[in-house]
C-alpha positions, 0 to 999 in steps of 0.5 A: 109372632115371628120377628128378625132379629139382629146379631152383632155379626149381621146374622138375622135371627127369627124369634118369637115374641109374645107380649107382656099382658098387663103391666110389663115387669121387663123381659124373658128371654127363653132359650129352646131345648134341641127341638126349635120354636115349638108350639110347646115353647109358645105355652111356656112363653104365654105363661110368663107373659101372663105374668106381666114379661115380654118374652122373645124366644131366640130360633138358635138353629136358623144359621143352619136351617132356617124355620126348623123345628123338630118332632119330639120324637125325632131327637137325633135330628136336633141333636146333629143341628144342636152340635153344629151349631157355633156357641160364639154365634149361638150366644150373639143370637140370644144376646140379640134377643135380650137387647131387643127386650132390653130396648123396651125397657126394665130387666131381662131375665133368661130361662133356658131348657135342656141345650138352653138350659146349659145356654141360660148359664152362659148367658149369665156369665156372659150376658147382661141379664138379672138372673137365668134359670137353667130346667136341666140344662145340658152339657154344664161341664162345657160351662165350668170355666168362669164366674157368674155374672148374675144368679141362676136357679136350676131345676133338675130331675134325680134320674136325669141321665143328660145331667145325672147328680154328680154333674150337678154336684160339681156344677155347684162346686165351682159356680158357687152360691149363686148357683141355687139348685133343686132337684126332682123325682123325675128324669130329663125333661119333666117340664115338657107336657108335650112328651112322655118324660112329663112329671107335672108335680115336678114341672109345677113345683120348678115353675112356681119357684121360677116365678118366685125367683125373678120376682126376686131378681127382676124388681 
């Protein structure tokens, strides 16, 4: 369901929370790609929470326009909110989510996709967060400029042109060892079964080794 949540700037951010089943293991935060809380991003959420997390997904262009979510095939759309937005205010938002989760108890994790999976790094230098996983994640260069805090694992395809390889390559370079990379014969956005761009071999393969990857860091 759809709750507010609260910046440290007063700001009242939606996000959509989807409990744990089971016994909870702590708390995801997903961070949306440039299209907003899709019903595609609610799977996703569903399929952690299986697993045993809450997971609270952050609405990041609610400061610009509230409830929006844009049709996959309207990318320009989300694109022009996406470089609207404030980074300094997008990060309160995401950290509204992870304190939220953090209320309730046990570690927070972050996994982000496309603009959120450039995101997910930031929290991880940022952020009080166990781990973030980045599905290639965007705009890493804007990102070089300090340390880990946490590990990430990211997933990215070899025929990305949002994130081609050399990007990756240098990503590495400067984040170092716990910056753990795999990379898939696929192009952007493999993970989406909701668009063309989706290579379930690859999307099944990123997820598994996502799982893997919190049960490892989210004890």
């Amino acid at each position: 369901m759809m709750t507010k949540l609260a910046a440290a700037d007063g700001h009242a951010v939606e996000a959509w929370m989807e409990p744990a089943e089971g016994e909870r293991r702590g708390g995801i935060v997903i961070i949306q790609e440039i299209f907003g809380v899709t019903d595609q991003l609610k799977e996703v959420a569903k399929r952690y929470a299986a697993l045993g997390y809450e997971v609270a997904i952050p609405a990041l262009f609610d400061r610009q326009k509230p409830g929006a979510v844009i049709p996959f095939n309207q990318a320009e759309d989300g694109r022009a909110l996406m470089q609207g937005a404030e980074l300094d205010q997008t990060m309160l938002d995401i950290e509204a989510a992870r304190a939220a989760l953090a209320a309730h108890g046990g570690k927070v994790g972050v996994i982000g996709f496309c603009w959120g999976g450039g995101l997910a790094v930031r929290a991880a230098q940022l952020l009080d967060v166990a781990c973030a996983v980045s599905f290639y994640g965007t705009q890493l260069k804007r990102y070089l400029d300090r340390p880990l805090k946490s590990p990430v694992q990211g997933h990215f395809g070899a025929a990305d042109d949002h994130t081609p390889p050399e990007l990756v390559a240098e990503a590495q370079a400067y984040l170092g060892d716990n910056f753990e990379v795999f990379t898939y014969d696929a192009g952007h956005a493999f993970a989406n079964d909701a668009r063309p761009a989706h290579v379930p071999e690859a999307a099944d393969a990123a997820h598994t080794r996502t799982r893997e990857f919190l049960e490892r860091h989210m004890r």
